[in-house]
N, C-alpha and C positions, 0 to 999 in steps of 0.2 A: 623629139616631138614637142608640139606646143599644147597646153592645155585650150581645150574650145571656149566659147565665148563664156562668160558670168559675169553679174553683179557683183557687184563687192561696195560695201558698208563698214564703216568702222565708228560704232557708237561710242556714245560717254556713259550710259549710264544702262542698267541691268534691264531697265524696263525695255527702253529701244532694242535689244538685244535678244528679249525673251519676244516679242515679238517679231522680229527676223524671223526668229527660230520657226515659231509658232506660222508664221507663211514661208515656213520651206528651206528655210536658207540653212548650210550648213557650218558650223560655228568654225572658224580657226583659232589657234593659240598657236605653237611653236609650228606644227604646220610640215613638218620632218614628214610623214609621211603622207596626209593629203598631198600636197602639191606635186611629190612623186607621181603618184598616183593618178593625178590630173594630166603631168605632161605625157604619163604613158598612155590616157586615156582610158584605165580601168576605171575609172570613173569619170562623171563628167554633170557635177552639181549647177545650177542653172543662176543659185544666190549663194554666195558665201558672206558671212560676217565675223570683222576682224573682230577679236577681243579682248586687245592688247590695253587700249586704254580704257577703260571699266573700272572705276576709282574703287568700286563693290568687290571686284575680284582679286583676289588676293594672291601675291606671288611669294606668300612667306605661309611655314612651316608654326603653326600656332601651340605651343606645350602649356594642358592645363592639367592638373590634379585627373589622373583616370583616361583621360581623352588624348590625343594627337590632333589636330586638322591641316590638310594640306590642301594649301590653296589652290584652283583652276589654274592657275598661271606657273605654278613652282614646276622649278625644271628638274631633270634628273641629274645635273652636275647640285643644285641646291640638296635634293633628298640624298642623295651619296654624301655629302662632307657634310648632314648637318649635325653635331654630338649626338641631340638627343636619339636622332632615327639609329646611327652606329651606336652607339650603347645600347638601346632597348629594342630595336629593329634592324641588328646587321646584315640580316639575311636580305631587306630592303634594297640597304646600300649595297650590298654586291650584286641585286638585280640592277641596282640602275648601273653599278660600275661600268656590269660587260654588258649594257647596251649600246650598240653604236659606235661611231668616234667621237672624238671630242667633240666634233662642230654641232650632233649631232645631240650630244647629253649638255651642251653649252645651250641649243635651244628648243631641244623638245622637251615637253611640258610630260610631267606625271599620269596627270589624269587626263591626256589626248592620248598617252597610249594604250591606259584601260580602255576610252571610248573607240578608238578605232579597234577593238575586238579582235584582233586577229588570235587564233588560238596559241599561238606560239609567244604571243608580246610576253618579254620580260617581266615586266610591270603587273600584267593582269594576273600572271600565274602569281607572282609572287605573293601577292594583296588577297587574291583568293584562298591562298591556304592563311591569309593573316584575318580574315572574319572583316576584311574593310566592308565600311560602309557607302555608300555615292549618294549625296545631298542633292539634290536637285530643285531648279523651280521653274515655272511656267508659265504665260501669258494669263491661259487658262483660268489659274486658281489664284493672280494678282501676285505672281513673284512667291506666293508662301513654301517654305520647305519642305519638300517629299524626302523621304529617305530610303534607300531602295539597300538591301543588302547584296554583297555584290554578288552571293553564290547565287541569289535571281536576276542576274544585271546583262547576262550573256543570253543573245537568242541566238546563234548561230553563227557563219562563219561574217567578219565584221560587220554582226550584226548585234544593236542590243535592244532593250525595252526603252528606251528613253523618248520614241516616238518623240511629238514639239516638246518635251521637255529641255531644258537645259543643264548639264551636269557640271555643278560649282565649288565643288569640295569633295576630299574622302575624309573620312573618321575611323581613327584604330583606337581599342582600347589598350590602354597601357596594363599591363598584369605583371606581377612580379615572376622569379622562377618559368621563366620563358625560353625557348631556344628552337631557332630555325635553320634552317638552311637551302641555299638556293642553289641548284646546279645544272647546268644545260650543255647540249651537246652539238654543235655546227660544226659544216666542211672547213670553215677557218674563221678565226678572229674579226669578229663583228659583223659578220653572217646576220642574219638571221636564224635561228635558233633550227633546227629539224625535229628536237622533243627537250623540254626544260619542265622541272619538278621544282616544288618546293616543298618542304615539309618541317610544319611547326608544332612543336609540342608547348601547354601548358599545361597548370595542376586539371585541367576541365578535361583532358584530351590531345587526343592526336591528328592535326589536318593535314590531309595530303591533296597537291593539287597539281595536273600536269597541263601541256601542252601541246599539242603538234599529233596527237593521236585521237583529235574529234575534231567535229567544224566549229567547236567552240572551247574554250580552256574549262576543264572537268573538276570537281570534286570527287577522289575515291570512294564514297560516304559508303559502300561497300568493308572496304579495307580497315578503315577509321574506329569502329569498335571494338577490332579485333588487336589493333595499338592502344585503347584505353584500356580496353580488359588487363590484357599481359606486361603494358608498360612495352617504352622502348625496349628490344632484345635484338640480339642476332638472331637469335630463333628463326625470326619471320624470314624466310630465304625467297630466293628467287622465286621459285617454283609455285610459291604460296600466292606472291604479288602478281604474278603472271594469269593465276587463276582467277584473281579478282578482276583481274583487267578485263581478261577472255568473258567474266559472266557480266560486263557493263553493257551496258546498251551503246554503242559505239555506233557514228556516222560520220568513218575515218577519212582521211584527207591523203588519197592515192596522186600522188605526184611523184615525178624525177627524180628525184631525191631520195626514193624509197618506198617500198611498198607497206600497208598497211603493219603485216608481220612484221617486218623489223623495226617501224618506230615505237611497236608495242611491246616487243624484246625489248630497247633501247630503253623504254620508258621503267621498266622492271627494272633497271641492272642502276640506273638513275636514283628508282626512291628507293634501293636498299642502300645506294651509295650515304643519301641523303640522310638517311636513319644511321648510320654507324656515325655520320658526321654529327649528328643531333646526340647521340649519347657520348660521344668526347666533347662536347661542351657546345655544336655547334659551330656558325659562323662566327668572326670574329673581326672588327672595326679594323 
């Protein structure tokens, strides 16, 4: 099929952009799955604006003392082979590894697949259990920076808070004694995902964050004290994670692929997989 009619804009500069936004129009960057989504006709936006040439937007990975910034434009083949992210973010890069195919992590952007929300996205689970942050600016309030955390970022299924904001950056802090891991589970290689975990420990705590078992990607915050309190262990078995899942508030995603129950089984057997991975040292570049 062919996508229906739109506008299409491609500005220079942040302000013409934030105002797109701000009258409706919805932002492109790599575009890997809008455009899908267009020619199947699940969606079908009325303005789009390109945001390739945006001298303001940045397609590079910025490393300062404490901080990371990844630019609106960096793609998932740039955050997979960039040092710093595999040294101190490996769990990152093998979210973005097993995203997609090449063509596919050659031009989809980072942070268009936080914004397209799907619960299952690589990306959003992963960044979720890493405390990312999303910068954002708006017509609005004259381009100045919002910063939204991303465990408040997600309203539903691809759906987020960003209303006419525009979202232009994430920020991770860097911490030392860190270790994550990413692990997901599809009917085959480069799927999209049916339930993906990540789970990162620093000296603060334990995040755990899944996908594919709500209409939006979760934080355990249930589970999470009960990994600070006792530290990584095997201890925590199945049976305990399963419990924690079962007392969430859940507004599960019943589709072909599986019913409720098993992506919630699935999702148990995932973040213990993910914990045993995390006390042998985690992920690894």
């Amino acid at each position: 099929m062919r996508p229906g009619p739109f506008q299409y804009s491609k500005p220079e500069t942040l302000e013409q952009a934030l105002d797109a936004v701000l009258n409706g129009a919805v932002p492109l960057a790599g575009g890997q799955s809008l455009i899908q989504a267009m020619r199947l006709r699940f969606t079908e936006p009325t303005s789009i604006v390109d945001l390739n040439s945006i001298a303001d937007l940045s397609d590079e990975i910025n490393c300062e003392p404490g901080v990371v910034t990844i630019g609106a434009l960096t793609t998932h083949r740039q955050l997979a082979e960039h040092s710093t992210v595999r040294d101190e973010f490996p769990w990152l890069a093998k979210a973005a590894t097993e995203l997609g195919d090449v063509q596919v992590r050659n031009r989809g952007t980072v942070l268009g697949n936080v914004c397209w929300a799907d619960p299952r996205a690589n990306m959003a689970v992963a960044l979720l259990a890493s405390d990312a942050v999303i910068n954002t600016g708006s017509a609005s309030t004259d381009g100045k920076i919002e910063q939204i955390p991303i465990v408040d970022f997600f309203a539903g299924f691809r759906r987020t808070v960003l209303n006419a904001r525009l979202a232009i950056s994430i920020e991770l802090v860097r911490e030392s004694n860190t270790v994550g891991s990413y692990i997901e589970f599809s009917r085959q290689r480069q799927d999209l995902a049916l339930c993906n975990v990540c789970v990162v420990h620093r000296n603060s705590g334990t995040a755990v964050a899944v996908g594919g078992i709500d209409q939006r990607p979760i934080r355990l915050s249930q589970l999470e004290p009960v990994l600070r309190d006792q530290g990584l262990s095997n201890n925590l078995l199945t049976t305990r994670i399963k419990q924690t899942i079962a007392e969430s508030r859940l507004d599960p995603i019943d589709d072909q692929y599986g019913s409720p129950d098993f992506k919630q089984h699935l999702a148990a057997t995932l973040i213990e997989r993910a914990i045993e991975k995390c006390i042998d040292g985690g992920d690894h570049a």
